[in-house]
C-alpha positions as MATLAB code, in Angstrom:
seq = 'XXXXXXXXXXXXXXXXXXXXXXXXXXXXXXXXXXXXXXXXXXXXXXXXXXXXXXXXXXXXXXXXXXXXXXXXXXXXXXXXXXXXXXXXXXXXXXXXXXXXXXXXXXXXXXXXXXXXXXXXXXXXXXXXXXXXXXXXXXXXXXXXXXXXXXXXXXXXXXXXXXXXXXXXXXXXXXXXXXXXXXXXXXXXXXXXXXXXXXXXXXXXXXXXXXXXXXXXXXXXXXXXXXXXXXXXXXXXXXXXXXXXXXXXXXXXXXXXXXXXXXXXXXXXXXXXXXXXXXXXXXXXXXXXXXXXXXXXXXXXXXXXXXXXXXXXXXXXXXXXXXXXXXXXXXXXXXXXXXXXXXXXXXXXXXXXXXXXXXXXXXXXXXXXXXXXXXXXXXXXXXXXXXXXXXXXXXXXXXXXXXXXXXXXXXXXXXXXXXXXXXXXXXXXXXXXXXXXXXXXXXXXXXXXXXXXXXXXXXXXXXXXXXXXXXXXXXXXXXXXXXXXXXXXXXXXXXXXXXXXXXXXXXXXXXXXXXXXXXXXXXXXXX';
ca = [
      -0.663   -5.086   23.591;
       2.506   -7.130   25.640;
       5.473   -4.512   25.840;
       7.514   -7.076   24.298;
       9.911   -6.461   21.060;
       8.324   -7.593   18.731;
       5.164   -6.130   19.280;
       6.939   -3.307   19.370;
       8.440   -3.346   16.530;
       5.907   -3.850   14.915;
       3.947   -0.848   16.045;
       7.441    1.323   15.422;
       7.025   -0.172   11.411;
       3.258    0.268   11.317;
       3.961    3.931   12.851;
       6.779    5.263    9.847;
       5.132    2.804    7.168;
       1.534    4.575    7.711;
       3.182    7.885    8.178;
       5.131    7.658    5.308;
       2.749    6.604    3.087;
       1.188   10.174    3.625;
       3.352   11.421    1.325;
       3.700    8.289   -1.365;
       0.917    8.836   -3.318;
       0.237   12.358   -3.514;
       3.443   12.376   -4.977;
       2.442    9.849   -7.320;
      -0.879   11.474   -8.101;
       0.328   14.700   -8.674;
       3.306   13.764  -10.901;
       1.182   12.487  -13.682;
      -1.266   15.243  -13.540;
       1.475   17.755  -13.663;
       2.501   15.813  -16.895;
      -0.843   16.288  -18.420;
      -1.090   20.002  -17.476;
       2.378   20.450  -19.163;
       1.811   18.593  -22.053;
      -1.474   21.059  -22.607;
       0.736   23.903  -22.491;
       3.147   22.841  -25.076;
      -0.239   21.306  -27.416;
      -1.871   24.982  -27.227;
       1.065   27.622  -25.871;
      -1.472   28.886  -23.378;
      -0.286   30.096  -20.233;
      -2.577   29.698  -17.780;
      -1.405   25.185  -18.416;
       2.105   26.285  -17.609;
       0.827   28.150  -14.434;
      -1.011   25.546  -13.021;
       1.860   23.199  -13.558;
       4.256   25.652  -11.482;
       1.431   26.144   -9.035;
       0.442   22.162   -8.141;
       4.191   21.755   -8.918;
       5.367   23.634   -5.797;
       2.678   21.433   -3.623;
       4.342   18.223   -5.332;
       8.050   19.760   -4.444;
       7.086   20.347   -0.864;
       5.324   16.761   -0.705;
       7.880   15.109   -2.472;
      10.620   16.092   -0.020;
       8.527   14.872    3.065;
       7.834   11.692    1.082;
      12.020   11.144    0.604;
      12.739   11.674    4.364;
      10.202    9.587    5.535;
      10.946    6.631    3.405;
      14.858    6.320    4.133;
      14.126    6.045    8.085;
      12.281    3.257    7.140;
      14.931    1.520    5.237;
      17.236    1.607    7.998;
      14.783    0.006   10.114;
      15.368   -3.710    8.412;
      18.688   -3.560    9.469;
      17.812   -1.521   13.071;
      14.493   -3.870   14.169;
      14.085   -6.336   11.575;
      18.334   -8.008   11.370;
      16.962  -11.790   11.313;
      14.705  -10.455    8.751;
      17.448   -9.157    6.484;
      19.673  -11.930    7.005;
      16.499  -14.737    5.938;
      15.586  -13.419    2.981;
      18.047  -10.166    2.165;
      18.976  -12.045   -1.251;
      15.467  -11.621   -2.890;
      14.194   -8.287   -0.890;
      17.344   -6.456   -1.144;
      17.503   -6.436   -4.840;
      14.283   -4.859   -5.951;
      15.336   -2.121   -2.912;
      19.134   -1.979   -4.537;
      16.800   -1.853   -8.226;
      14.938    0.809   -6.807;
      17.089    3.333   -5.340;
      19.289    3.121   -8.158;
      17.102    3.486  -11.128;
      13.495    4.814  -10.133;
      14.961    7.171   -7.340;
      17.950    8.452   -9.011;
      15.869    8.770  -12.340;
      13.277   10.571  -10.103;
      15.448   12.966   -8.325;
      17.533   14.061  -11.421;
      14.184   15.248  -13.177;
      12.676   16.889  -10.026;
      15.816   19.153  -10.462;
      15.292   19.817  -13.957;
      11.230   20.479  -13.702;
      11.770   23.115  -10.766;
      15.113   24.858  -11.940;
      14.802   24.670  -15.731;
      11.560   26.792  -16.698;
      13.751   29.372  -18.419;
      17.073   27.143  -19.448;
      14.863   24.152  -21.476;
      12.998   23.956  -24.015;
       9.200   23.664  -23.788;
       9.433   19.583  -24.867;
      12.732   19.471  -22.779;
      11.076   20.735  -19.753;
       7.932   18.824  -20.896;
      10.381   15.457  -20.877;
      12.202   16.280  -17.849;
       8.366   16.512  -15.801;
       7.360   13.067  -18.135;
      10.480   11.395  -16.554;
       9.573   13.038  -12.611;
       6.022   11.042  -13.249;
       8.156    7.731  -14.434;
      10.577    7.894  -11.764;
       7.495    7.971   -8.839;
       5.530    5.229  -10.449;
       8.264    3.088  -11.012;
       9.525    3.874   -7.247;
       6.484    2.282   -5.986;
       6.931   -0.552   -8.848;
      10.136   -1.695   -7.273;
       8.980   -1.171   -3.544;
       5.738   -3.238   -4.047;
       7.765   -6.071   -5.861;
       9.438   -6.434   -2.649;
       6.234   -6.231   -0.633;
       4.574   -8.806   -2.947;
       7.182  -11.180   -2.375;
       6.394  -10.833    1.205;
       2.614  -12.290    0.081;
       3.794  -14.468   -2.146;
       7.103  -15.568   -2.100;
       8.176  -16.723   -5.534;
      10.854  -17.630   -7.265;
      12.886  -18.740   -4.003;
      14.039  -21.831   -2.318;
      15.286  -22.410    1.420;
      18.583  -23.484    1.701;
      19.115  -25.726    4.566;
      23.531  -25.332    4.030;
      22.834  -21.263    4.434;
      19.850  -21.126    6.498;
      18.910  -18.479    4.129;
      16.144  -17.924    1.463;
      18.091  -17.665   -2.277;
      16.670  -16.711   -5.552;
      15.916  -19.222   -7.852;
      14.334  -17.754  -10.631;
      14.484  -13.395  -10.805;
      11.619  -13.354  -13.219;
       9.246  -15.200  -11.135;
       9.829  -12.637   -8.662;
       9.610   -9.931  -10.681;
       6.690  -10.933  -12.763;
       4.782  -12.200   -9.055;
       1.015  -11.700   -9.945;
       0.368  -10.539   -6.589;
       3.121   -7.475   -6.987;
       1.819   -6.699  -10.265;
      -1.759   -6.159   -8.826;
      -0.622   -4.193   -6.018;
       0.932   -2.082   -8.105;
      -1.664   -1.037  -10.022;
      -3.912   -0.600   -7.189;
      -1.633    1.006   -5.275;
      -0.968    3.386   -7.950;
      -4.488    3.892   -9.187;
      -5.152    4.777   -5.347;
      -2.895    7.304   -5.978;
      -4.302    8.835   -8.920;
      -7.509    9.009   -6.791;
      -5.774   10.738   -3.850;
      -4.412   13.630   -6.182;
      -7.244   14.130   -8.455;
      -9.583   14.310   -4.627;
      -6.907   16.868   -3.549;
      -6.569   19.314   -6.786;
     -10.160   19.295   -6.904;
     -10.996   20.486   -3.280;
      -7.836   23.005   -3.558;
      -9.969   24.060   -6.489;
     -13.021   23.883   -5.115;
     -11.776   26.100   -1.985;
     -10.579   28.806   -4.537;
     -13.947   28.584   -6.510;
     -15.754   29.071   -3.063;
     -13.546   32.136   -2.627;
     -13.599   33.485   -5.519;
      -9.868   33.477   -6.241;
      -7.838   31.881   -9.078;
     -11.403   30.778  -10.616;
      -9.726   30.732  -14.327;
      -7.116   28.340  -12.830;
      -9.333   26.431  -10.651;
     -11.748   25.749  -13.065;
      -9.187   24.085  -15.558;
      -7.566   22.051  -12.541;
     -11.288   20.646  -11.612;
     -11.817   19.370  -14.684;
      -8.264   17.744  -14.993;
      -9.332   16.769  -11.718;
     -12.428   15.007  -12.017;
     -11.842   13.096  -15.373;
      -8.754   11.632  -14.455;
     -10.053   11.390  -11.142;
     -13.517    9.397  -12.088;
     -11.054    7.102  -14.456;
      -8.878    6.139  -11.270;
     -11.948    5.733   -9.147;
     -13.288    3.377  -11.267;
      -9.522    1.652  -11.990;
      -9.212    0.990   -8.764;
     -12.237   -0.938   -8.171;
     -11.342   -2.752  -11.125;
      -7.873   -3.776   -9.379;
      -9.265   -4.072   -6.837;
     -11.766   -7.146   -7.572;
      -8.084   -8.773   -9.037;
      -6.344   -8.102   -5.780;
      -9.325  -10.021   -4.068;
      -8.852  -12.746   -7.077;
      -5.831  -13.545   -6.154;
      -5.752  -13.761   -2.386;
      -8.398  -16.228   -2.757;
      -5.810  -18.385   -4.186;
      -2.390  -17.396   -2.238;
      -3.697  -15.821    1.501;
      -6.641  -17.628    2.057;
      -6.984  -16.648    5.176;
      -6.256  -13.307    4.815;
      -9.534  -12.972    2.768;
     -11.336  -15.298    4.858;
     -10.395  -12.723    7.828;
     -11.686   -9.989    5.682;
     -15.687  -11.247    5.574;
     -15.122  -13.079    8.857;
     -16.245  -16.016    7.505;
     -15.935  -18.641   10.399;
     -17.455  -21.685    8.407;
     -17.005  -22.664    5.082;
     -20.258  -22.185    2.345;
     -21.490  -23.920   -0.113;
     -20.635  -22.161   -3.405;
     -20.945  -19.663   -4.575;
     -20.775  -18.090   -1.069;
     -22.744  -14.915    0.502;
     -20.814  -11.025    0.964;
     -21.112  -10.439    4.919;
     -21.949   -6.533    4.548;
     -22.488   -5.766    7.997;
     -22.045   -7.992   11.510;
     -19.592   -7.837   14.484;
     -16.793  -10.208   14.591;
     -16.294  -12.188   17.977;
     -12.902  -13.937   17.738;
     -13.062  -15.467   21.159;
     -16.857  -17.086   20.273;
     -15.628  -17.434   16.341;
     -18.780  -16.227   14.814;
     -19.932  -13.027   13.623;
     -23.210  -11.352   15.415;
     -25.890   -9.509   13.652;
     -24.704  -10.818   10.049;
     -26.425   -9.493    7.158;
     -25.318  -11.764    3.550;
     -25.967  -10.660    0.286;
     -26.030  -13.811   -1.513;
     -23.715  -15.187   -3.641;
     -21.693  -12.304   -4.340;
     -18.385  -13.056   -2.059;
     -18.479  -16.503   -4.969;
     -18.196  -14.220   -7.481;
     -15.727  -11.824   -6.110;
     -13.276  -14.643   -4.391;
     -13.781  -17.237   -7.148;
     -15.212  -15.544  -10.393;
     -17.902  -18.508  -10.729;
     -20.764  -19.837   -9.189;
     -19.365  -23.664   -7.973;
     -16.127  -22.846   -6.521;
     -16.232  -22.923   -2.591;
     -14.788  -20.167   -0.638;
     -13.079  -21.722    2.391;
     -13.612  -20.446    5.914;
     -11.308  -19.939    9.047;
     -12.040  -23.012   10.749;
     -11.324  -25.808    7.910;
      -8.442  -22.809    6.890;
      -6.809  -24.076   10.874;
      -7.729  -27.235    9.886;
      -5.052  -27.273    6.997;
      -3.051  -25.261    9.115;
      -2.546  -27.752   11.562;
      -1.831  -30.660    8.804;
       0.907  -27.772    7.779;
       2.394  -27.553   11.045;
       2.799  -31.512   11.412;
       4.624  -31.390    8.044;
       6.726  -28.443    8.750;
       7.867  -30.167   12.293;
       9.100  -33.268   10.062;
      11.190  -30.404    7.965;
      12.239  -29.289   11.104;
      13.427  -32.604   12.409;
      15.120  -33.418    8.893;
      16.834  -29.807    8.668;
      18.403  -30.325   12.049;
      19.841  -33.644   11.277;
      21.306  -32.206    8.234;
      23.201  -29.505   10.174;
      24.235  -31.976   12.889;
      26.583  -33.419    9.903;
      30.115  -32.635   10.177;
      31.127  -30.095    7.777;
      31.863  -31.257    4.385;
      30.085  -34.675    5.169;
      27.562  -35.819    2.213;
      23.605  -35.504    2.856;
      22.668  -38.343    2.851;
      19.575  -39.100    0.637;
      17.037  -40.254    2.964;
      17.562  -36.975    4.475;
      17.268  -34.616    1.494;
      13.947  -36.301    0.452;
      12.688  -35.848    3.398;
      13.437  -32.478    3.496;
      12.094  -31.732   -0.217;
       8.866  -33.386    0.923;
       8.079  -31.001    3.717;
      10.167  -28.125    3.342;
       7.628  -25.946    1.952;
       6.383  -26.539    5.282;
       8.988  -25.576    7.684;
       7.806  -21.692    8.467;
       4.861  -23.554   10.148;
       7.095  -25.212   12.237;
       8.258  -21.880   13.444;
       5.100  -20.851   14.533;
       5.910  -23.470   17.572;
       8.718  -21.632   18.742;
       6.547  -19.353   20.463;
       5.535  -22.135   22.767;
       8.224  -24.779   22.528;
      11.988  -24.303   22.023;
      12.539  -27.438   19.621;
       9.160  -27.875   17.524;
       9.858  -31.732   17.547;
       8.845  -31.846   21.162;
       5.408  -29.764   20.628;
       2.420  -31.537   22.054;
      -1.123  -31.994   20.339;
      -2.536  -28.900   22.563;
       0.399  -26.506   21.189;
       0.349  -27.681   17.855;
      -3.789  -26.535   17.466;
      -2.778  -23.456   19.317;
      -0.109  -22.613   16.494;
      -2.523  -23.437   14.080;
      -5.099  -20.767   15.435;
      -2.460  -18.427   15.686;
      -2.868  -18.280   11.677;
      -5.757  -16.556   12.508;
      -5.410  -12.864   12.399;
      -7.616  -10.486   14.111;
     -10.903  -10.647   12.232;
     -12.587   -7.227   13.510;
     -10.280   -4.808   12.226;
      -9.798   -6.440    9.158;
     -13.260   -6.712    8.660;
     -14.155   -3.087    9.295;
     -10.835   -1.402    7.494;
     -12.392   -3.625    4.307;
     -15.664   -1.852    4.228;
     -14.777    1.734    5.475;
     -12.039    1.510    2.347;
     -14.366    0.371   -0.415;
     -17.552    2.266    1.417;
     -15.558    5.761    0.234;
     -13.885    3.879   -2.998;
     -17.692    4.455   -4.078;
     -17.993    7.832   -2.615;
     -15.017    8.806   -4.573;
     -16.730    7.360   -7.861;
     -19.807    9.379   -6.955;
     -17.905   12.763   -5.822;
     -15.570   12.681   -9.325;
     -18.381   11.441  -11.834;
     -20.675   14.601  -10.066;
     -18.090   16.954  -10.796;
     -17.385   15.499  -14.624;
     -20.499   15.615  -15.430;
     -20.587   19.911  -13.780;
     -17.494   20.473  -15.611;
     -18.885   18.827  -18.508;
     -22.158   21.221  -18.345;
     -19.822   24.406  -17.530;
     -21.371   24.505  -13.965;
     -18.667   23.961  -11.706;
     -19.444   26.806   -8.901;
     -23.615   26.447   -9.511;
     -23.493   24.504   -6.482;
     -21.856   25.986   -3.316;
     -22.852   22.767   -1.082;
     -21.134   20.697   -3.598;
     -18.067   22.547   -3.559;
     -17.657   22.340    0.249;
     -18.410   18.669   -0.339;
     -14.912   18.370   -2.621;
     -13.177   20.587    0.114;
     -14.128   18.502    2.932;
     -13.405   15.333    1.319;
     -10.106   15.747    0.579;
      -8.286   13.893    3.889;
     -10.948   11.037    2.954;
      -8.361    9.274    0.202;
      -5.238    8.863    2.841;
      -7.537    7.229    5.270;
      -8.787    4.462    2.390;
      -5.127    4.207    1.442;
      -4.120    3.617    5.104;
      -6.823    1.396    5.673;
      -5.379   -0.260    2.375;
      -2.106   -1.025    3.880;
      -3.775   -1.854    7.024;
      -6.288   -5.061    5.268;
      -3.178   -5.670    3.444;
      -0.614   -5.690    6.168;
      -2.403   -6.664    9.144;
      -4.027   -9.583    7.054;
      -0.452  -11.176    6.721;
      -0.066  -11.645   10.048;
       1.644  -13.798   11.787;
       3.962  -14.410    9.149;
       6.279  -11.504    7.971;
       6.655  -13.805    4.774;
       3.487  -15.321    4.247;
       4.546  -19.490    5.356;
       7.685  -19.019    5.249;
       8.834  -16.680    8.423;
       6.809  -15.884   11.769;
       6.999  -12.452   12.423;
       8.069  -13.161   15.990;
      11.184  -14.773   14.636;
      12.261  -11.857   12.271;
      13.070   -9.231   15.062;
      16.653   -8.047   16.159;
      18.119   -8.826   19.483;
      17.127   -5.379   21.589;
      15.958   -4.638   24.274;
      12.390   -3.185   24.998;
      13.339    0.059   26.359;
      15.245    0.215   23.411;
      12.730   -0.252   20.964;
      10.577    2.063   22.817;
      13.170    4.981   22.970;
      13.278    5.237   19.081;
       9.407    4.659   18.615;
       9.344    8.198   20.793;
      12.075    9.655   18.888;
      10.105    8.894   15.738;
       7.321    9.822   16.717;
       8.830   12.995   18.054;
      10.779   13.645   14.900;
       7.600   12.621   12.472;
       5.009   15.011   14.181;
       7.320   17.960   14.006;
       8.157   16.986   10.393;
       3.859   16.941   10.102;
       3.509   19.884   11.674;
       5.995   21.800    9.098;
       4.571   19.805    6.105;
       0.943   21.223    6.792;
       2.420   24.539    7.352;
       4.242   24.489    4.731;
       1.333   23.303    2.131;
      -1.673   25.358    3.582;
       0.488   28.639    2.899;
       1.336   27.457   -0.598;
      -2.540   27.199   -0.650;
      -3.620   30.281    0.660;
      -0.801   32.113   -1.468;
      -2.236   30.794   -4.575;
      -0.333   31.074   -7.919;
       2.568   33.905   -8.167;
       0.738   37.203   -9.265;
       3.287   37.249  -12.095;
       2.197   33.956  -13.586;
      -1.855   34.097  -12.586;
      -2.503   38.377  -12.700;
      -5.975   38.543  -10.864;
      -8.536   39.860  -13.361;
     -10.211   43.099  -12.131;
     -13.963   43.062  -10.808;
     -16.041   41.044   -9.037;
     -15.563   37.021   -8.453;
     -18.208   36.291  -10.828;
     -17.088   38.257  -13.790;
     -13.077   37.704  -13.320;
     -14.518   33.895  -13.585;
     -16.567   35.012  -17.114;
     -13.632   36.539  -19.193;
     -11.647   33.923  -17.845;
     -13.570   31.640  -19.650;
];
């Protein structure tokens, strides 16, 4: 990689945004399963529910705080890396940020109080509320966050104005309502789920293996696996949507993701295996199970699936039609101020202005896009292209242990189901050893997600390479090594701080140990 700005930048975003996400949905997991632990206390009065909502509650706390200093250094960085950025579009992404900290956050933080501090000053449905509104407050975090992120993929509801130079909302609902941020949420979320329910049960399955806290375990495994076996299978579920609609907004994105080089005749083969070549633009060793990309991508059996090449293809009609934006936009800012447009000019602009991000893309070779030749205009269009092998292999490792997780929770509902949770030893070590697996399908996520964009920050409306402040590169590269400084100590204390929680276990006043061997403490538990 060039040590140029805006590639690093973008590794200094990709560096906090991955980090951070550690923390995101562990704290969404865990805040709805603490809600259905409490709300079993207060249905039956039984203690050992209110002890495993303490116990998983002081792994959420410590989580949850990690999760909040992580995600404010990456607020700042719009206005530290990203000013153009902020200044293009800050009128649609600041408000669902603004919407955000304001409501979700504030509700969030309020009730983490509450849950932690008022055990012994609420009542059991007030407490029970205040932990219903800590689980609200995370998922509706992340509702407001992947609005914004959505918009990025499909910018909605917004118009260019050519008087501003700025992006301006046209129509709130559109963005709020953007089919693309809906189904990210719910996937993101659902991942989520998966990522807590994968965690409590190989916590539990540790303790089972140890023969500690087996009462408590036990009951946490099989929270564990049924809401983890529903989230498994919601997710692929959302999935299949998020694939839906990329097929109709970021073509290319999914065409990236099954390196599909030429387009098929519908309905059009899965790639399940091959190696990507970008520089030859074909993919070696390819093995296609028929027809089932059609069905994913398109839902039928006659709709085509377009590949990269006729994808640059439109690209490069794009670019033409963004360089006569271009041409129009600058003659309406060489008006004096206060002079009428005239109307030759704004229908010209209307006609290609939807257009004038690819224009941008010249920039990188050309100062004024007007005077682009043939050559660069084909090379802009290929830059549309994102790298194909990493998207490619991120895709498959991610829904390769999307099944495993299906697999791994359904085994353990059905054990749980049979009262046979600790028959198998192997099984348990399985659940322990699997537990890092759901952050690297959620980073790998963001990564197909993310990475898939590219070039565009906003998908055809702004290059990435245009969004970037004016700094320098030693700069840039001093904070990336204060971050990543700052962020590894942070980790460091984080996984401290959890694996003693762990090995502590419950507080002996809430969980007494049960005299007598690991096998019969686990019996009159039961």
């Amino acid at each position: 990689m060039e040590l140029d700005v805006v590639s690093l930048s973008r590794l200094q975003f990709a560096l906090t945004a991955l980090y951070h996400f550690l923390f995101v949905p562990l704290t969404i997991g865990l805040s709805i399963l603490l809600a259905i632990m409490e709300t079993v206390y207060v249905m039956t009065g039984r203690t050992i529910w209110r002890d495993m909502t303490r116990f998983w509650g002081t792994l959420f706390g410590i989580n949850f705080v990690l999760g909040v200093a992580t995600g404010l250094a990456m607020e700042f960085q719009f206005g530290m890396n990203w000013s153009y950025y902020s200044h293009y579009v800050g009128d649609i992404f600041g408000a669902p940020l603004a919407i955000e900290g304001l409501m979700a956050f504030f509700l969030e933080a309020t009730f983490v109080g509450l849950f932690f501090f008022g055990w012994d000053k609420l009542s059991k449905l007030g407490h029970l509320a205040a932990t219903w509104a800590v689980a609200l407050g995370s998922n509706f975090s992340a509702l407001w966050i992947l609005i914004a992120n959505g918009w990025m993929q499909n910018p909605v509801g917004a118009a260019f104005n050519p008087e501003t130079m700025r992006m301006e909302v046209t129509d709130f609902w559109a963005v709020l309502f953007n089919p693309v941020a809906q189904a990210k949420f719910v996937h993101t979320v659902s991942a989520g789920y998966v990522t807590a329910a994968i965690f409590v049960l190989g916590v539990s399955a540790w303790y089972l293996l140890k023969g500690r806290h087996v009462a408590l375990a036990r009951r946490s495994m099989t929270v564990a696996a049924s809401f983890g076996l529903a989230a498994s299978l919601s997710v692929v579920v959302l999935g299949d949507e998020s694939g839906y609609l990329a097929t109709e907004h970021q073509q290319m994105k999914l065409a990236a993701i099954e390196a599909m080089w030429e387009t098929e005749a519908a309905p059009a083969a899965f790639t399940a295996f091959g190696f990507p070549d970008q520089a030859a633009r074909e993919t070696h060793y390819a093995i296609h199970i028929p027809a089932v990309m059609g069905l994913i991508a398109t839902r039928s059996l006659n709709t085509e699936v377009p590949g990269i090449k006729d994808l640059v293809a439109r690209a490069e009609e794009r670019v033409r039609q963004g360089i006569l934006a271009y041409d129009a936009l600058q003659q309406i800012r060489a008006l004096p101020r206060g002079a009428a447009v005239p109307e030759s000019l704004k229908l010209a602009f209307e006609a290609h202005g939807r257009q004038l991000g690819y224009a941008y893309l010249l920039r990188r070779y050309v100062e004024d896009p007007r005077q682009a030749t043939d050559a660069q205009i084909a090379q802009a269009a290929w830059d549309t292209v994102p790298q194909v092998a990493p998207l490619f292999w991120s895709f498959r490792v991610m829904v390769g242990l999307g099944m495993f997780f299906i697999l791994l929770t359904a085994t353990f509902f059905y054990l749980s189901a049979r009262h046979r949770l600790d028959r198998h030893r192997w099984l348990l070590w399985v659940a322990v050893w699997s537990i890092p697996l759901p952050w690297i399908a959620a980073e790998l996520g963001w990564i197909v997600a993310e990475y898939g964009r590219q070039p565009w920050i906003i998908e055809g409306v702004l290059p990435t390479a245009l969004a970037v402040s004016h700094l320098g590169v030693t700069e840039v590269l001093l904070t990336i090594a204060g971050f990543t400084l700052f962020y590894s100590v942070l980790a460091v204390v984080e996984m401290g701080l959890m694996l003693k929680a762990i090995r502590k276990g419950p507080e002996p006043s809430l969980a007494p140990p049960l005299p007598g061997r690991p096998a019969l403490r686990a019996v009159a538990a039961e």
